[in-house]
C-alpha positions in Angstrom: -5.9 14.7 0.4 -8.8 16.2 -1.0 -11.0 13.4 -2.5 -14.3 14.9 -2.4 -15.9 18.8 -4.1 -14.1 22.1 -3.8 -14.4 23.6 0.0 -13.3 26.1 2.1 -11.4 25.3 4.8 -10.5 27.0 7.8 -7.6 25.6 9.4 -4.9 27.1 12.4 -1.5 25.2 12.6 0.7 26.6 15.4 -2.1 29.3 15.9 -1.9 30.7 12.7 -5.2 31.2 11.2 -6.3 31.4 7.7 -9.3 30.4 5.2 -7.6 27.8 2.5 -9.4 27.3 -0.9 -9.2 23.2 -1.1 -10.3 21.5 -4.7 -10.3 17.8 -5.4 -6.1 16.7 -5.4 -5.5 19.1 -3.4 -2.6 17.3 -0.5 -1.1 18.9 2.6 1.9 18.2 4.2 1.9 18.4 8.0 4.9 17.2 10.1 4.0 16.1 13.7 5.1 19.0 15.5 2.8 20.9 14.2 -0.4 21.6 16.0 -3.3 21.4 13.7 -7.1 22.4 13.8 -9.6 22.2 10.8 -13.4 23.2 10.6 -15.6 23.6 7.6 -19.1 24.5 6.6 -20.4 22.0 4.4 -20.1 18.3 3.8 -16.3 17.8 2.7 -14.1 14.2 1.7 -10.7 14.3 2.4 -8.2 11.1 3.1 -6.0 11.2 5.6 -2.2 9.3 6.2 -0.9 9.4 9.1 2.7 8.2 9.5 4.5 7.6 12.8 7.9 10.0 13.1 9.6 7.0 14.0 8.7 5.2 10.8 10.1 8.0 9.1 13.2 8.5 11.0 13.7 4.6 10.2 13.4 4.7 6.3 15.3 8.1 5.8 18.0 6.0 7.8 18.0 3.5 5.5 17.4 5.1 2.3 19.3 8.6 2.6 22.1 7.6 5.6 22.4 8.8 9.3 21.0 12.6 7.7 18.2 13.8 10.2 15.7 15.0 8.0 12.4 17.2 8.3 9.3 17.3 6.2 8.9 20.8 4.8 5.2 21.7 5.7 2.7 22.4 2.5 -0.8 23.5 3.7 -3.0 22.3 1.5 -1.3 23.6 -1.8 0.2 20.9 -3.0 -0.2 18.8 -6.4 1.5 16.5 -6.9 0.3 12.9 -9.0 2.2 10.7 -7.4 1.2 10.9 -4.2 -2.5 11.6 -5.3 -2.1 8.2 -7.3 -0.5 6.4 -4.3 -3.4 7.9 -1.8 -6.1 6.8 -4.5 -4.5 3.3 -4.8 -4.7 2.8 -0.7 -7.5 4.0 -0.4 -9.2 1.9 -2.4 -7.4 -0.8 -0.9 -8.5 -0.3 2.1 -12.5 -0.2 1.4 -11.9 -3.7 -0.5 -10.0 -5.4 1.4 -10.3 -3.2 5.0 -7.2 -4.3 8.0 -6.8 -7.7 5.1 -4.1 -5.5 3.4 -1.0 -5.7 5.4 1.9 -6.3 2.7 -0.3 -3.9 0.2 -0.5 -1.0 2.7 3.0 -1.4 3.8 4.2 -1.1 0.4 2.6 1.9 0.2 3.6 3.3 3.3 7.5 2.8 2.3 6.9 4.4 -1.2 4.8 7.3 0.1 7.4 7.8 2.7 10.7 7.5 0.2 8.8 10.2 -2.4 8.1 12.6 0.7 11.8 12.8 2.1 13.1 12.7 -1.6 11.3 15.9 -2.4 9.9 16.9 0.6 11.9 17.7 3.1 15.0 19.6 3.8 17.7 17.9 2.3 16.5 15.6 -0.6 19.8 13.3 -1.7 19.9 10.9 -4.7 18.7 7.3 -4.0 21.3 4.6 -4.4 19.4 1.7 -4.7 20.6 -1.8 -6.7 19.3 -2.6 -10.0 19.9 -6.3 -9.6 17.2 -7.4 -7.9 16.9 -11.0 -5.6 19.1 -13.8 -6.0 17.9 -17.2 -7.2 18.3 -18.7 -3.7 16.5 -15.5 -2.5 13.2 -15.5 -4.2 13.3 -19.0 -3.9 13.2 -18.5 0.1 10.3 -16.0 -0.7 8.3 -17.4 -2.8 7.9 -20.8 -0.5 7.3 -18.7 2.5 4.6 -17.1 0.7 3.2 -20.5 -0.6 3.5 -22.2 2.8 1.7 -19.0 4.1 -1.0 -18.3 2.1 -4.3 -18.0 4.5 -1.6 -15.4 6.7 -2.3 -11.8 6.4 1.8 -11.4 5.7 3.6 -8.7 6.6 5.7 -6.5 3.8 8.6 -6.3 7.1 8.0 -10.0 7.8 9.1 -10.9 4.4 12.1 -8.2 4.3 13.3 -10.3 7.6 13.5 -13.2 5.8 16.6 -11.8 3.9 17.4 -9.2 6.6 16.8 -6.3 4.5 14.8 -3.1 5.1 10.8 -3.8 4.0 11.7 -0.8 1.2 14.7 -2.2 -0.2 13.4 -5.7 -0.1 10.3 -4.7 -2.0 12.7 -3.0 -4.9 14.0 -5.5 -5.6 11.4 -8.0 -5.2 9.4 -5.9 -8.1 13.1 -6.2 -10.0 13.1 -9.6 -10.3 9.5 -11.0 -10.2 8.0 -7.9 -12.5 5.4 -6.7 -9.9 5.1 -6.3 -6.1 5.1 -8.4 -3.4 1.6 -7.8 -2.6 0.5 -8.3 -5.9 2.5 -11.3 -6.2 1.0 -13.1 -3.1 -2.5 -12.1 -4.4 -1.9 -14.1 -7.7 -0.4 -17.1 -5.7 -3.5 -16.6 -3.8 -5.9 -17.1 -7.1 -3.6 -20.3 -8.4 -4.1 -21.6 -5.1 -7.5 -21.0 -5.5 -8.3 -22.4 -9.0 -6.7 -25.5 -7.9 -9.2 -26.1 -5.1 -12.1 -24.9 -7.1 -11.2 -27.9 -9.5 -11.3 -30.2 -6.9 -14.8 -29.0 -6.6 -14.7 -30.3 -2.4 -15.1 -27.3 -1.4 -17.4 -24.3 -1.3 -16.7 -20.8 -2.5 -16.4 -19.4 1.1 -14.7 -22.2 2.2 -11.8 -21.5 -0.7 -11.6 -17.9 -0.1 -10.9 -18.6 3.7 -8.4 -21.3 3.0 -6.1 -19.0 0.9 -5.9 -16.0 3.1 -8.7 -14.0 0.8 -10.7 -11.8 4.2 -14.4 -12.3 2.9 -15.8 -14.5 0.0 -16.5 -10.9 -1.6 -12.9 -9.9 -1.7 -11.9 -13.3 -2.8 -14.1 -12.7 -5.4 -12.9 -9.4 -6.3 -9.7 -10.5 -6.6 -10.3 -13.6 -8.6 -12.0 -12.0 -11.4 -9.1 -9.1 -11.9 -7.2 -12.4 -12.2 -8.7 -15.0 -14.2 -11.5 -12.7 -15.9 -14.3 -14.7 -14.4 -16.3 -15.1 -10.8 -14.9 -17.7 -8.6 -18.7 -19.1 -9.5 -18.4 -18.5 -13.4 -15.1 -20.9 -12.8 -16.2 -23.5 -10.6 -19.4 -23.8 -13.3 -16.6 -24.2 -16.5 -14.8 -26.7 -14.2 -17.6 -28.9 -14.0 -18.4 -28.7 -17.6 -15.3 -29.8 -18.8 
């Protein structure tokens, strides 16, 4: 994914070679069989997913059935918003929060990979996917777990066990019945966990951050202030006050 200026790339997959005009949103599809080589002449940005075949193979089987499917390749031609908003999205994840984003990236990862073999590759059936979302008893279980587990770096499959469901269908209908995603979710718990100890006022900022599963004292505060509108310091100072 091109995230950077307009460039011209030259690039041989299979030992085909050819010069490819490449502007910012520009996204190429390359299954893994294909052998690839890129060079360039001038300073370029581009964001790369890579995505196991396995992993792939696992979520068409349980998405779209026992259907083998194949990625169709695009070489850097393709536009489409979704995946440039998905790519954007991890991306930015990744610089914030670095290897702290496990249930975020493998959100992600199971979207991305739905989206590609639903209009990607060479058969692309019709998702039949529930509407209902969790039972009571269901995000019940969840919702402790994530409570009980909040300095953990959980895992999107980890929580999909719990109900023995695939990490994509779980996180459906997790967003179904609580509104937003899992990984959202456990970041707000994260913040109410938070507050609570700020209020305490026993602890330091640091200290909080580490104790609710937050990877620096930066990203806690990050976090905190898309949350509450104020730094975990702007808080802690209102706390006292009052």
């Amino acid at each position: 994914m091109n995230v950077g200026k307009p460039v011209q790339l030259q690039q041989a997959i299979d030992g085909r070679h050819e010069a490819v005009d490449s502007v910012p949103g520009d996204l190429g599809i390359y299954p893994a069989h294909l052998s690839q080589q890129f060079s360039w002449a001038e300073e370029v940005e581009f964001f790369n997913v890579f995505l196991e075949p396995a992993f792939l193979a696992r979520v068409g089987y349980e998405i779209f059935g026992k259907e083998h499917l194949e990625l169709i390749p695009h070489l850097t031609t393709l536009f489409d918003p979704l995946i440039l908003q998905m790519g954007f999205a991890l991306k930015k994840s990744l610089e914030i929060d670095g290897i702290h984003s496990n249930l975020y990236a493998d959100s992600m990862a199971y979207a991305l990979v739905v989206h590609l073999l639903a209009r990607y590759s060479t058969r692309a059936p019709q998702l039949q996917i529930s509407t209902t979302g969790l039972t009571p008893q269901q995000r019940k279980q969840i919702v402790d777990y994530m409570h009980a587990n909040l300095e953990r770096n959980i895992s999107l499959a980890e929580l999909a066990e719990i109900l023995h469901l695939s990490p994509h269908y779980f996180a459906h209908l997790f967003k179904q019945s609580m509104g937003i995603p899992p990984h959202r979710y456990l970041i707000r718990c994260r913040v109410e966990r938070a507050k609570q100890l700020l209020r305490l006022n026993h602890l330091s900022i640091a200290a909080v951050a580490q104790a609710v599963g937050f990877a620096s004292q930066g990203h806690f505060t990050y976090h905190f202030k898309r949350f509450v509108g104020v730094t975990p310091k702007v808080f802690l100072k209102q706390s006292q006050e009052h």
